[in-house]
VOLUMPA-538777 format. One record per residue (C-alpha): x, y, z; residue in three letters. Coordinates in steps of 0.001 Angstrom, whole numbers, plus 500000, padded with zeros to 6 digits. Each point is the difference from the previous one (the first is absolute). Layout:
N
X:Y:Z:ALA
...
//
This chain:
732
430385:479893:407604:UNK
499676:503313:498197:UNK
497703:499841:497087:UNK
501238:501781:496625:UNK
499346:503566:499203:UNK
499282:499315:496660:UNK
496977:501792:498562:UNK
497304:497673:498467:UNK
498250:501769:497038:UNK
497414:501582:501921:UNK
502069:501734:502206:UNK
502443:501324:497402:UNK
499377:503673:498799:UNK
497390:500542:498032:UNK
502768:500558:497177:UNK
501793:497152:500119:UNK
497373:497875:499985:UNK
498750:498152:496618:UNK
497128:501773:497945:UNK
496749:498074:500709:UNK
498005:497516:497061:UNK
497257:499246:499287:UNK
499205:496082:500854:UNK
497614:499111:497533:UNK
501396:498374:496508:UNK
498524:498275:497310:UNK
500429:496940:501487:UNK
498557:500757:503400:UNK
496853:501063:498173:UNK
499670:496806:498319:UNK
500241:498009:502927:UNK
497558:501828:501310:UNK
497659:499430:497357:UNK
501152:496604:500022:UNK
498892:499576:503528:UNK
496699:502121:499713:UNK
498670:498142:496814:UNK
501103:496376:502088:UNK
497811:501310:503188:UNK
497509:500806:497224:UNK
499709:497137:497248:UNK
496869:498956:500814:UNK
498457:503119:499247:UNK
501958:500197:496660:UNK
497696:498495:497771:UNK
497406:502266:501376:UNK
501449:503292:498121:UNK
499772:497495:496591:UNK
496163:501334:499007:UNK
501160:503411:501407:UNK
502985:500161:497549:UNK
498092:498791:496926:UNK
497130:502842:501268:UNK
502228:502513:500208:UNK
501146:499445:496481:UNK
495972:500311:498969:UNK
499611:503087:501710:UNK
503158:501527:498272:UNK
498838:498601:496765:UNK
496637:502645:500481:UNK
502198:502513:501541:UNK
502339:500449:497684:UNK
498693:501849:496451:UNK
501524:498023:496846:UNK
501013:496793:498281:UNK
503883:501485:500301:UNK
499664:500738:503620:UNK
498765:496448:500348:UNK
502936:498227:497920:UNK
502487:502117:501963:UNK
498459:499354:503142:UNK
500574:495990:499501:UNK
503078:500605:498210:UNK
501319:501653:503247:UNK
498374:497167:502530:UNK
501705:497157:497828:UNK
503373:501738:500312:UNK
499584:500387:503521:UNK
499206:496527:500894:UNK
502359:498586:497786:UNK
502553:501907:501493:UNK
498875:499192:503197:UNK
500684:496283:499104:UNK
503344:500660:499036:UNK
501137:501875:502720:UNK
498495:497476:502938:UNK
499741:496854:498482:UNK
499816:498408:503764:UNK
498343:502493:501821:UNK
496428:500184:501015:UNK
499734:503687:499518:UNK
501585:500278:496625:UNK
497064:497034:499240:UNK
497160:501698:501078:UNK
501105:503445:497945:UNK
499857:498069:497290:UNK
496870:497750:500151:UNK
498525:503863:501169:UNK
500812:501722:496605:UNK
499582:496902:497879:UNK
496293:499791:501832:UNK
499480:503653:499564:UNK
501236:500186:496092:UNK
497703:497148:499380:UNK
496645:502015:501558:UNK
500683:502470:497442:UNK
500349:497982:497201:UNK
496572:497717:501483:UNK
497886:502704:500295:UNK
501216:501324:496337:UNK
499616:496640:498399:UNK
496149:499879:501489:UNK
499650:503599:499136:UNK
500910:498717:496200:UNK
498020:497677:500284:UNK
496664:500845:501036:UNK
500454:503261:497384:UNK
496825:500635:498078:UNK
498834:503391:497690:UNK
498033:502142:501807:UNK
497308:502273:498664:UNK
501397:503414:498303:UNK
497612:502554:500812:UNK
496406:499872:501856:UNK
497157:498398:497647:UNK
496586:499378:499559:UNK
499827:496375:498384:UNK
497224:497727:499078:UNK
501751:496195:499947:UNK
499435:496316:500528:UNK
502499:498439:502967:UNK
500233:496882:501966:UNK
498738:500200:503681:UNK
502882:498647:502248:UNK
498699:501136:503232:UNK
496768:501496:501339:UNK
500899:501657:503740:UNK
496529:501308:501584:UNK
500040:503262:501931:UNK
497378:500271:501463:UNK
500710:502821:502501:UNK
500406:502197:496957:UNK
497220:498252:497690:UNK
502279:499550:497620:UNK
501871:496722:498680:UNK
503924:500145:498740:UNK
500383:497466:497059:UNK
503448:498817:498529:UNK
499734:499990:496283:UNK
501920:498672:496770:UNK
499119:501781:497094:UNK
499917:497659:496616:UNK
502668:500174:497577:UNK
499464:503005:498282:UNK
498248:502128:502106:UNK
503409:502667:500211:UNK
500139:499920:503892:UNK
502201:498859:502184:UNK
499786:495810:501147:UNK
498471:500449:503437:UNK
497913:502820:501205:UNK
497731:500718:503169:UNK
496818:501121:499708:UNK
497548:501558:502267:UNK
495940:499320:499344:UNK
497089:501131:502044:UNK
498332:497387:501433:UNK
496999:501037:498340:UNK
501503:499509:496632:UNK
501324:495955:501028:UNK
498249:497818:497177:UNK
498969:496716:500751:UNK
502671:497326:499250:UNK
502915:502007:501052:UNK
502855:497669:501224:UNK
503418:499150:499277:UNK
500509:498604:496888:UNK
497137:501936:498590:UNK
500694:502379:496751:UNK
497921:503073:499794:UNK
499655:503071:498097:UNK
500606:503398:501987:UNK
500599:503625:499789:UNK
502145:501500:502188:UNK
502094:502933:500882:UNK
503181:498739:500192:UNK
503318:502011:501318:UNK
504027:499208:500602:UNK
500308:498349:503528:UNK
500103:503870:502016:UNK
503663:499942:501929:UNK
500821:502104:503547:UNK
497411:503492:499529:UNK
502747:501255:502542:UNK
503163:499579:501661:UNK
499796:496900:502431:UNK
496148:498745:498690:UNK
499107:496467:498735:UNK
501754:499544:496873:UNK
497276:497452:498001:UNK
501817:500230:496760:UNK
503061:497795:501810:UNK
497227:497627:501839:UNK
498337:499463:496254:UNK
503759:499882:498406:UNK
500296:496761:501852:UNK
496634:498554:499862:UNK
499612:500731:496083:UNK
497441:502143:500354:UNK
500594:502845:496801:UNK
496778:501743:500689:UNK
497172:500983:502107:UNK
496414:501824:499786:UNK
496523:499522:500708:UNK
497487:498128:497632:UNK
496886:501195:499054:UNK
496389:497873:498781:UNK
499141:498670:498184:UNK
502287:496739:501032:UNK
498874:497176:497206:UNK
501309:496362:500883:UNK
500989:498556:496535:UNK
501311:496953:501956:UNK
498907:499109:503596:UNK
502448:499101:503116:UNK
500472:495982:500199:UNK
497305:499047:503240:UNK
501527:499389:503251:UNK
503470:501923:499202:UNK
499348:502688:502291:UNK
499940:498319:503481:UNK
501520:502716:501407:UNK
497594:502112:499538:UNK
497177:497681:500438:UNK
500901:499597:503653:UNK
500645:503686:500462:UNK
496267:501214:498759:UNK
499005:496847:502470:UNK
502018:501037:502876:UNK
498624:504071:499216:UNK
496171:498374:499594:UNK
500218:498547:503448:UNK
501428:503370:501722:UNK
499831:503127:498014:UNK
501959:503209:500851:UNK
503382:500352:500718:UNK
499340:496909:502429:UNK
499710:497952:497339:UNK
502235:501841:497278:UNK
502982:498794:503157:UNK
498402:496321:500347:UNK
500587:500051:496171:UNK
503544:501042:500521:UNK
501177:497699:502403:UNK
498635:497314:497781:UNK
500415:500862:496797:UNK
502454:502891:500004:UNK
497346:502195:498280:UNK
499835:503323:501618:UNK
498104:502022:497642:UNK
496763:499766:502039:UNK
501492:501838:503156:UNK
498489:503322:500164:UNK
502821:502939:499747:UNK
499236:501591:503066:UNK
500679:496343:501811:UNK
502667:499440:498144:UNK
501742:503079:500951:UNK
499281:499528:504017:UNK
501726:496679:499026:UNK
503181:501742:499147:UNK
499603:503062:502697:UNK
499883:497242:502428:UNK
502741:497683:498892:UNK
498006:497281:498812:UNK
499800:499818:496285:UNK
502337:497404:499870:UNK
497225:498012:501353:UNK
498526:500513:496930:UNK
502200:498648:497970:UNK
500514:496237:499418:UNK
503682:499502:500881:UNK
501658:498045:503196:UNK
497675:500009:502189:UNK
497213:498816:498344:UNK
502020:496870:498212:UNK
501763:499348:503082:UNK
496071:499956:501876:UNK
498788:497888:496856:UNK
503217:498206:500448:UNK
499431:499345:504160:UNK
495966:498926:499612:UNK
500647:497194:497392:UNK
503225:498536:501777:UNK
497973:499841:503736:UNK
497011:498626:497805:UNK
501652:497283:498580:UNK
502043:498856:502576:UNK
496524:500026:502419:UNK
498372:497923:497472:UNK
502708:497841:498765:UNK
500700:499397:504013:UNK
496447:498500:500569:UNK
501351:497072:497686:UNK
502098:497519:501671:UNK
501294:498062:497212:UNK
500949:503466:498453:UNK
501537:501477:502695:UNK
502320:497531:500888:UNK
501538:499254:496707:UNK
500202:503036:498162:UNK
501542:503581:501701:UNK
497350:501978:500534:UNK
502472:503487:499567:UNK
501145:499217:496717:UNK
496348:498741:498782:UNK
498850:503685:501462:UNK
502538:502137:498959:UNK
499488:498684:496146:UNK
496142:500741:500870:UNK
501290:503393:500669:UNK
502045:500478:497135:UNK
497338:499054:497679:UNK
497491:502661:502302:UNK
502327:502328:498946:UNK
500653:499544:496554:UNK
496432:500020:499513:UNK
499174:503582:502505:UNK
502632:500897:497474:UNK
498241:499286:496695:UNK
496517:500855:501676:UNK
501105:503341:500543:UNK
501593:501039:496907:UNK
503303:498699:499961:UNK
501185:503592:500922:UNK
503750:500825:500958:UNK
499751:500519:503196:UNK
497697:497139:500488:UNK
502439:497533:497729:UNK
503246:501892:502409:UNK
497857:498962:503188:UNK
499082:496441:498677:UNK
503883:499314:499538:UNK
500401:501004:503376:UNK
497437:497848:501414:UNK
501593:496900:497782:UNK
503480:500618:501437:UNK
498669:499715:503534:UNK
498601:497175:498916:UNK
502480:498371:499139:UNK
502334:501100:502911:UNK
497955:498126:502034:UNK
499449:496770:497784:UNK
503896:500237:500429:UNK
499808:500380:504027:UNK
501638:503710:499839:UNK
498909:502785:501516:UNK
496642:501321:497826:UNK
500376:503972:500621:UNK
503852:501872:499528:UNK
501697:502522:497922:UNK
501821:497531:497945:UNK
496431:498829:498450:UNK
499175:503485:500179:UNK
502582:500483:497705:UNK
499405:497222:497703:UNK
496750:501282:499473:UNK
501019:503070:498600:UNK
502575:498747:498275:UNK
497584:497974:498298:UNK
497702:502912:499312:UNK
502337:502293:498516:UNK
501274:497159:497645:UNK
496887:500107:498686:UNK
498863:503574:500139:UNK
502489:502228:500683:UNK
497935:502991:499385:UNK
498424:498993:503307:UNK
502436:501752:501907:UNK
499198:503468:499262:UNK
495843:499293:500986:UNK
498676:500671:503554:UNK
498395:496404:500102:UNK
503387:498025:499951:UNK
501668:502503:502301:UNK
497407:500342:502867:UNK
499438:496103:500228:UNK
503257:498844:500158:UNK
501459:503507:502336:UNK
497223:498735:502149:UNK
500511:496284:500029:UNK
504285:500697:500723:UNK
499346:502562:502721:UNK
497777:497452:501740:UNK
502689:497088:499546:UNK
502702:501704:500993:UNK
498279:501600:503250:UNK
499312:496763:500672:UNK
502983:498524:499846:UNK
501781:502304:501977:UNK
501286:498104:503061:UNK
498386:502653:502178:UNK
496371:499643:498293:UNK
500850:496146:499886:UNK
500073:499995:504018:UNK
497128:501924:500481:UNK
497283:498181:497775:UNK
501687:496850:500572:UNK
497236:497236:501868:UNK
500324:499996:503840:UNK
497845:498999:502688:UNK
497572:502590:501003:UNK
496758:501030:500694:UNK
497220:500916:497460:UNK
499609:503221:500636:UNK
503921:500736:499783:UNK
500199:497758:496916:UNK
497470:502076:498456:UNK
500966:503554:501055:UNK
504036:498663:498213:UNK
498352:498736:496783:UNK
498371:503263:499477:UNK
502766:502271:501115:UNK
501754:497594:497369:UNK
497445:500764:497514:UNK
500664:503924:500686:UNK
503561:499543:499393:UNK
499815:498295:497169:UNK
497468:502636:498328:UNK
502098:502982:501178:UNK
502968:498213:498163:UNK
497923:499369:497101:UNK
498828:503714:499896:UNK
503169:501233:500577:UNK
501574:497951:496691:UNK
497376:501017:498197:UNK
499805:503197:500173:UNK
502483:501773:497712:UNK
498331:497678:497459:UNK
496157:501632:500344:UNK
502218:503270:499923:UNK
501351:499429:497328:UNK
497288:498428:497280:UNK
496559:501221:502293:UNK
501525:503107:501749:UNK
498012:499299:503031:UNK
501599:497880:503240:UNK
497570:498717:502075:UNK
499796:500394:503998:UNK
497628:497604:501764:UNK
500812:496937:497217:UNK
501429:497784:502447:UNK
497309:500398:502698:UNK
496915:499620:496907:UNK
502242:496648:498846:UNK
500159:498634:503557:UNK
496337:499135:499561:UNK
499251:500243:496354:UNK
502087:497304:499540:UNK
498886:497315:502027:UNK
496927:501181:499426:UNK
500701:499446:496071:UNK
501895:496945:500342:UNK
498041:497723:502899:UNK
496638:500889:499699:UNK
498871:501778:496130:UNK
502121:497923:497681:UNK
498694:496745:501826:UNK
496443:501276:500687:UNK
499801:501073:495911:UNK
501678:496312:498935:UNK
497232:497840:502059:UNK
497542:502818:498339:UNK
501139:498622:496643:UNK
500018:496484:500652:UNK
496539:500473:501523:UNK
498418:501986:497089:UNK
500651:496444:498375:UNK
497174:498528:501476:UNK
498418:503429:500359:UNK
500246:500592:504164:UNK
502401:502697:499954:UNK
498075:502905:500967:UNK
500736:499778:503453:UNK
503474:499949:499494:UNK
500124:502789:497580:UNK
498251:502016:502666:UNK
502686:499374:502303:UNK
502485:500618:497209:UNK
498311:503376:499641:UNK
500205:501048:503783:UNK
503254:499106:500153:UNK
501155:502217:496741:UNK
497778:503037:501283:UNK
502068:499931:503556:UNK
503058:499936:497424:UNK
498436:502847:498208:UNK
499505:501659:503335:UNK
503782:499798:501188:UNK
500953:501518:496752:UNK
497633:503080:499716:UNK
500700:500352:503954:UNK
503758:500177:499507:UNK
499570:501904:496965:UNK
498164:502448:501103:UNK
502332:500540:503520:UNK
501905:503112:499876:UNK
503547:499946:498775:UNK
499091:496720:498287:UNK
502073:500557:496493:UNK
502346:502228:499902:UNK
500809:501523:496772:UNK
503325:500524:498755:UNK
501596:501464:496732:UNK
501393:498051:496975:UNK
503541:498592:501263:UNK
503446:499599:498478:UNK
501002:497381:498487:UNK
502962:500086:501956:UNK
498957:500142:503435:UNK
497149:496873:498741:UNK
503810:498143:499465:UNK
501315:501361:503178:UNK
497095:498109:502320:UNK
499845:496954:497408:UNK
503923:499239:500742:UNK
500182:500948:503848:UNK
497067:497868:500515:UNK
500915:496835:498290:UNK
503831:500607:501439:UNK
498223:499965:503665:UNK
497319:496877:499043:UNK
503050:497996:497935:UNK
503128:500072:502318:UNK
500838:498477:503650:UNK
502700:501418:501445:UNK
500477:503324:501634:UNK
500608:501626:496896:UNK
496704:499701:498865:UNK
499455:503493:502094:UNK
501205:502051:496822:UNK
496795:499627:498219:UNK
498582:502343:502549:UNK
501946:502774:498241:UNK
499177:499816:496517:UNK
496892:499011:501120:UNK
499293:503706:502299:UNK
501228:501673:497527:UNK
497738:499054:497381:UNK
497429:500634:502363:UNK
501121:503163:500896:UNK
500382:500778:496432:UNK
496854:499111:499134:UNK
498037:502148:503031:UNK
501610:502868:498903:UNK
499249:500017:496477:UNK
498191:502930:499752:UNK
496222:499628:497845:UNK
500181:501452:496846:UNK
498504:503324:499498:UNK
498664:499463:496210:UNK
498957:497108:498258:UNK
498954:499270:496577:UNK
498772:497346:498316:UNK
501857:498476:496131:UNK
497278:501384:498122:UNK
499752:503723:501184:UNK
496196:499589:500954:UNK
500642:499665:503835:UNK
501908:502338:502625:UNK
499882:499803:503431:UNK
501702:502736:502096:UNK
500590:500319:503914:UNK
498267:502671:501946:UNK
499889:500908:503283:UNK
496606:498193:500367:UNK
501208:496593:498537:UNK
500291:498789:495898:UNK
498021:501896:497497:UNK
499256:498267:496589:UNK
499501:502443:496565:UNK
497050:498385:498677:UNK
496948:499238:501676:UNK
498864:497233:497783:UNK
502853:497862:501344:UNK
499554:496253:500204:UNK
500010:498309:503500:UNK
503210:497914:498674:UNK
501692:503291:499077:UNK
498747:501460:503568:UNK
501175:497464:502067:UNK
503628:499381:497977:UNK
500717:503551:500135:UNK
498775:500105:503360:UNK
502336:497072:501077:UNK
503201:501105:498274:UNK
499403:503384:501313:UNK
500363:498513:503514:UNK
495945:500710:500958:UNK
498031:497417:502001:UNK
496467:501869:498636:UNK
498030:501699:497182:UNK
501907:502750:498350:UNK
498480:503191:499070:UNK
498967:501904:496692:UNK
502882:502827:499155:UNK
497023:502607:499360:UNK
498464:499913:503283:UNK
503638:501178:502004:UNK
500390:503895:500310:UNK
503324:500193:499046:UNK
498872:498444:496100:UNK
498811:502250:497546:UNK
497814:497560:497576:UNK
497984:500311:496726:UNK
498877:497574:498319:UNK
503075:499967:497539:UNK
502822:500897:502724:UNK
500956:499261:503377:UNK
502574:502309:502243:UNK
501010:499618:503094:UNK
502902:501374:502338:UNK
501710:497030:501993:UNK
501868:501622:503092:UNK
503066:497699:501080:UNK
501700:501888:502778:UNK
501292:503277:498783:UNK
499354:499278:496231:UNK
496786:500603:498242:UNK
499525:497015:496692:UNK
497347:501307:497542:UNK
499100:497351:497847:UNK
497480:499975:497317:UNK
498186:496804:498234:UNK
497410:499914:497186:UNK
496462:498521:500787:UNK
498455:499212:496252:UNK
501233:499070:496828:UNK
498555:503339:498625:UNK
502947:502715:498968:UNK
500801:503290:501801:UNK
500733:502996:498284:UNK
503912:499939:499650:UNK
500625:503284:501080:UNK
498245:499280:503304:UNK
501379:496312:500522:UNK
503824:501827:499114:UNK
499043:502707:502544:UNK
498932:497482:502568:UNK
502804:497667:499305:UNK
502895:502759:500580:UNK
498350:500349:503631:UNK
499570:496745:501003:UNK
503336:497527:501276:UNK
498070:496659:498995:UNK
497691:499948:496568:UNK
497825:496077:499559:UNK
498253:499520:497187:UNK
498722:496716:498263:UNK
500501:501734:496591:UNK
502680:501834:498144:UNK
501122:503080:501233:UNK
501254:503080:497874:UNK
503813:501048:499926:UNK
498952:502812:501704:UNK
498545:498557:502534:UNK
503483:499929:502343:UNK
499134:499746:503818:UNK
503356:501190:502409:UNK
500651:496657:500673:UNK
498008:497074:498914:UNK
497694:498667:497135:UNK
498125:496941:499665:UNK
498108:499295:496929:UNK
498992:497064:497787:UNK
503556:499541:498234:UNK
501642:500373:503841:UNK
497557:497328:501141:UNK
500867:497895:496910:UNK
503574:499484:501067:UNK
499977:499954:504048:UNK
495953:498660:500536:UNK
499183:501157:503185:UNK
501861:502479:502319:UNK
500050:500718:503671:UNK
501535:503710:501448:UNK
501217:500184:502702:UNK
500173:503993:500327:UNK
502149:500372:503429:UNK
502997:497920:498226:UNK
499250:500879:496509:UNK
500176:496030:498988:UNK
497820:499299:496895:UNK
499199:495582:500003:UNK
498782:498809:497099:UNK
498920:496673:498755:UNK
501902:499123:497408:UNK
503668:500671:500201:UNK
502153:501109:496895:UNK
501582:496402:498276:UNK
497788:497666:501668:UNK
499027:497259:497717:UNK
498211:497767:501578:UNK
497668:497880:498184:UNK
496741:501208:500552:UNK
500791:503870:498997:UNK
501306:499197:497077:UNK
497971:496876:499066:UNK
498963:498810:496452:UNK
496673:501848:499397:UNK
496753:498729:497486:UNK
497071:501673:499066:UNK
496728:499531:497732:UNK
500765:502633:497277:UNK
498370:503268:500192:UNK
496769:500752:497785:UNK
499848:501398:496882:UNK
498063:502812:500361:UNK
500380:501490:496594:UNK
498474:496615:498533:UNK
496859:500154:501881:UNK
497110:501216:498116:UNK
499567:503698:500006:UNK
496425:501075:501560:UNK
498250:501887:496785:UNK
497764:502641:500225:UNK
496522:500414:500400:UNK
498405:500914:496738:UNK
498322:503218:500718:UNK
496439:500485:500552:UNK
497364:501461:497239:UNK
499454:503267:500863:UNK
//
């Protein structure tokens, strides 16, 4: 039989045939949400800390209270309408826990902003007042020790102020809880000196801190410190008596949390080599204080039948270790990060009093939940970020079903066994150095190379053999036989020591990079907790937001100018590397500059480069950026210039800096920077190839700390002293 000649739609011409659409429809795209969000409810609650983080980071991204209220005004419309119009569906649910989660970060971190608010010293002062001591921190690298004070009632400052006094000048009976009478010179908390540099005055914001300075003697204690309240720092002068040095200034560390008795020059091979974290108490240390006392008392509760077989010896040692962590905790200060990393340690805890798994994301996430309940200004600090970036990338490597199979326990040889556990160990620190890395960008501007391989034996070396050795040390200086431990405890830190100056020293082991964006910081935050978070396939688009941030980021180019909020410090780029104006710079200023500037090194003095032109009153210099030539001109003392002159100079020069007031007249082609300029942006960084201009503060922002209640003593009134009179004169 003949089959019919009738066309079927593809064979038809091309003009009779029916214009093509588009499949997709509104529909179609919720069921595929639908579907997506069923493969991945697990993981749901996981983006629950994320949401309410990302409200806390728009909260100190965005300037003003009416950018805030608008901000949750507009998340509160969107989830409710995302209730309304998907009652029943699983997408339309998560929208709208997202934005409800993400309006209330905002309004947290406000609230606790509100809260903690305190007046903050007007203007810098020289003060002479009596004050409460509510901490005494030793630093001894420095010889210097940092006291937390509360002036009396009446004293015109602000409630809590740090203090710096020479260790020479420490009277006897100094404690907490002491009240003593000091003069000091006493200054606002200092915010960014540039574009991208630690901003203190948002760190003190939080921590009620309204001013800072350095004391000087005499130091009279009116009332002494109550005996025995400063355990902490009883057992770190101990701990520093037994090993001095930086040996001893990390034994003191790892105990205590104290690391003011770590030489500088240590400390910073620490960092270079990827192991200051180390340094700081946080999770490892609690979870190693955590391990010693649960193996202890289960060994010693085991040598007792009658114990042993009625009570469970799990649950008896995990409350052991909850109590060894609550106390590491107090020992060491009861800072944040050690109170976020104590939390941690009791959620495992009690995971496994419950017979669940003790290590995944979801407790990961509980964790932080609970720490940005509590301190939401967490979020923006280095501390919070590195430790729990590092403790997701290594849970989530490891629960990748390919990582899974290959560390997973199988019958093998020793040698094999151990070459896979430390190929494991590699991966992990490459992953771990990997997640951290736009994070040292971003707050350190340096991104270490060898960290993984200095970790893969600092440690174990840290964890199984110092922390033990310098705990049976401290037990044993009970009955006074400990100095044979303490000299193991000191070989062991000096072969620490030695890994980090080694690696610190390697070539190409920091590399320094330039202030980043904000924005491309964001970009590597969300493609990296998009790949860690999700199962499925889809998981793959994190890589993009997460190479372009990158990419952003590497090709932000250094800035060619920089200069400080007060005027007093320039740095410019030369062909031979970062030249400063002054000479009498301070090795803070040096190496802040330096680091912002994108400079792994010492910069150089301004005068001492042939293309500068220096007196002691002005500096100019001819920057060459391509084709262009940039003259730019900045004042060196506070002593005036003839204005004809300074006008003269100024009409030739592109850029003028000055720490003072300049004269109308003084109109460079394009740019001037004096004290009123400074007093509205702070800081600026040029960047002379693009012609951008950053600056600290932004125009509307009104955050609390810049535009904080201020207090101050009351100026003297000179014209009430009594005048000096006159020699009578002598008989002739």
């Amino acid at each position: 039989m003949a089959k019919s000649a009738v066309a079927t739609p593809s064979t038809r011409p091309w003009c009779l045939q029916t214009p093509w659409r588009p499949s997709w429809s509104r529909a179609a795209t919720f069921a595929f949400l639908e579907r997506w969000l069923e493969a991945e409810r697990d993981q749901l609650i996981l983006w629950l800390p994320v949401a309410l983080g990302i409200g806390i980071g728009l909260w100190f991204t965005l300037p003003s209270p009416d950018a805030w209220r608008q901000a949750v005004a507009l998340l509160v419309a969107i989830g409710l309408g995302a209730l309304s119009l998907g009652r029943h569906g699983r997408a339309a649910r998560a929208l709208a826990i997202a934005a409800l989660t993400v309006a209330l970060g905002i309004g947290l971190v406000w609230w606790r902003a509100d809260r903690v608010a305190a007046p903050v010293l007007a203007r810098p002062v020289v003060a002479t007042f009596q004050a409460k001591v509510l901490a005494v921190e030793p630093l001894a690298a420095r010889a210097l020790v940092r006291l937390t004070l509360a002036p009396v009632v009446g004293a015109s400052l602000p409630p809590r102020i740090r203090v710096n006094l020479a260790e020479a000048d420490e009277p006897a009976g100094l404690a907490p809880g002491a009240v003593i009478s000091i003069q000091a010179r006493l200054m606002p908390p200092p915010g960014a000196a540039v574009p991208g540099a630690y901003d203190y005055a948002r760190v003190a914001w939080f921590a009620g801190i309204g001013a800072t300075g350095r004391g000087f003697a005499p130091v009279k204690v009116i009332t002494p410190g109550v005996a025995g309240s400063g355990l902490r720092a009883g057992l770190t002068r101990h701990i520093t008596a037994q090993l001095p040095g930086s040996g001893g200034g990390i034994a003191a560390a790892l105990a205590t949390g104290d690391e003011g008795s770590i030489a500088t020059d240590d400390a910073d091979a620490m960092r270079r080599a990827g192991l200051a974290h180390l340094l700081s108490v946080s999770g490892l240390h609690i979870t190693a204080a955590v391990a010693a006392t649960m193996l202890l008392v289960t060994r010693l509760l085991a040598l007792f039948p009658f114990v042993a077989l009625r009570l469970r010896l799990p649950l008896v040692a995990g409350i052991a270790g909850a109590l060894a962590a609550i106390g590491y905790t107090l020992l060491t200060g009861s800072q944040v990060p050690t109170i976020r990393s104590c939390v941690a340690a009791l959620l495992v805890l009690l995971a496994l009093a419950l017979g669940r798994e003790a290590m995944t994301l979801r407790l990961l996430a509980m964790g932080a939940l609970v720490v940005l309940l509590l301190w939401p200004e967490a979020l923006v600090g280095p501390s919070f970020q590195l430790s729990f970036t590092a403790i997701a990338a290594i849970v989530a490597l490891h629960e990748h079903p390919w990582v899974m199979a290959q560390v997973a326990a199988r019958e093998e040889g020793r040698a094999r066994a151990l070459a896979r556990s430390t190929a494991s160990l590699l991966v992990t620190g490459l992953a771990v150095e990997l997640a951290l890395m736009p994070i040292a960008v971003f707050h350190f501007h340096k991104a270490g190379l060898y960290g993984a391989l200095a970790n893969i034996v600092a440690i174990p070396l840290t964890t199984f053999v110092i922390m033990p050795l310098e705990a049976l040390a401290l037990f044993a200086d009970l009955a006074g036989i400990g100095a044979p431990l303490w000299w193991l405890v000191n070989v062991a830190l000096q072969a620490l020591l030695w890994i980090a100056r080694s690696v610190a020293a390697a070539p190409g082991a920091a590399v320094a990079l330039p202030a980043m964006p904000g924005a491309a910081f964001g970009l590597m935050i969300g493609g990296g907790l998009w790949l860690m978070l999700w199962r499925t396939r889809w998981r793959a688009l994190g890589l993009a937001p997460l190479a372009a941030g990158a990419l952003w980021a590497l090709t932000t180019p250094p800035p060619d100018l920089l200069v400080t909020g007060d005027g007093r410090h320039l740095a410019i780029r030369t062909p031979a590397g970062l030249a400063l104006l002054r000479d009498r710079a301070g090795d803070y200023t040096r190496s802040m500059l330096a680091e912002n500037g994108g400079v792994d090194g010492e910069p150089m003095l301004l005068a001492d480069q042939p293309a500068a032109r220096c007196s002691r009153d002005l500096c100019i210099t001819d920057v060459a950026n391509g084709a262009t030539s940039w003259r730019i001109m900045a004042t060196r003392s506070a002593y005036p210039v003839p204005t004809e002159d300074l006008s003269s100079a100024c009409a030739n020069a592109d850029i003028v800096v000055s720490e003072r007031w300049l004269p109308r007249r003084c109109t460079p082609r394009w740019l001037r920077v004096d004290r009123p300029v400074l007093a509205r942006t702070g800081g600026i960084a040029v960047t002379l190839a693009t012609g951008k201009v950053a600056t600290v503060r932004t125009p509307g922002d009104r955050h609390p700390w810049l535009v904080a209640p201020t207090i101050a003593p009351a100026r003297p009134n000179y014209k009430s002293w009594p005048r000096r009179r006159s020699s009578p004169p002598r008989p002739r």
